[in-house]
Each structure stands twice: as C-alpha cells, then as structure tokens.
N, C-alpha and C positions, 0 to 999 in steps of 0.2 A: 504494500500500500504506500501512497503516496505520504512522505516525510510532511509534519504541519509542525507550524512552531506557534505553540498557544500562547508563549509568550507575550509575543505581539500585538495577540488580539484581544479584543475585548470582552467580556464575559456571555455575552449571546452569541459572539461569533464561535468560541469555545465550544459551547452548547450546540450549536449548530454542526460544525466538523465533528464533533461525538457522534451526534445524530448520525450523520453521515458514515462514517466510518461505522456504524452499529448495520445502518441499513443495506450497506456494500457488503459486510460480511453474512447476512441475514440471508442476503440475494445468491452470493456466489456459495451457502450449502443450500439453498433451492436448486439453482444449476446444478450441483452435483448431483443431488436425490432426483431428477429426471434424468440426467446421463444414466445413472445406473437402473433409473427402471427402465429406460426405452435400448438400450444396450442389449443388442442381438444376441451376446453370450450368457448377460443375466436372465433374458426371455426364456434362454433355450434350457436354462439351470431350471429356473420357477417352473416353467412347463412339463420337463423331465419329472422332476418332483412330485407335482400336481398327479399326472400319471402313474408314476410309482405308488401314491398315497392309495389313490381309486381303484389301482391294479389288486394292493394288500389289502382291499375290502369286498374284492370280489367273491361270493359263495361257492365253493369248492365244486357244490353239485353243479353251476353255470361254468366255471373256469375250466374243467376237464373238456366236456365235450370243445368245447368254442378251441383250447389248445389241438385238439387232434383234427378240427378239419382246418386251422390254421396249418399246420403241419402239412396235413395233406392236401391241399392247395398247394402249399410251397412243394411239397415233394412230386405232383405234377407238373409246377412251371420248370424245374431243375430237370423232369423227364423229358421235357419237350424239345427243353431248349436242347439237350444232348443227343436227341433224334436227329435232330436237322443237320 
C-alpha cells in the first residue's frame, strides 16, 4: 500500500486515509474470496467433493446394480472399439 504521512495532515484527513486504507484492504480479500470460488481448480475440488459426498450416501441395494451395467456398458465400448 501506498506510504501516507499522517503527520502532515490534519485530523479528518487522518481519518479519512484510515478509512481508506481499511476499505482497500476490505476490497482486495473480497477479490481474493471470488478468485478462489470462480477458480476452475477450486470448482473442480468443491464439485469432486460434492460427488464423493452423494456417491457415500448412495443405498447399497441402488449402487450395485447401476455399478455392473456401468461396467458393462464400459466393457462393451472397450469390445467394440477393439473389433474395429
């Protein structure tokens, strides 16, 4: 931040560069708290997450079947492709 010499000034102006200098630093961790939520690598952290959470609340009896035709979907597109 820019160097002020209170010295000089007078007691409102004083008051005033506080201000300022309060409202500069207020500003610039708002900037950072939007960098880091719109930041493609934190999205992809929170979203990973979010999924891992929803994934460890899935009912055993719905996650079974849904993993083996995932599976076997995949195990079809890996046949095909190695057909060709």
């Amino acid at each position: 931040m820019a160097d002020t010499e209170t010295t000089s000034m007078k007691p409102g102006q004083a008051a005033l560069v506080t201000e300022i200098e309060k409202t500069r630093a207020d500003l610039a961790r708002t900037i950072d708290a939007i960098s880091d939520r719109v930041s493609p690598s934190r999205v992809a952290q929170r979203t990973s997450a979010r999924i891992r959470q929803q994934l460890s609340q899935v009912d055993p009896l719905i996650a079974v079947p849904v993993a083996l035709v995932a599976v076997s979907v995949t195990s079809y597109l890996v046949w095909r492709r190695l057909r060709k």
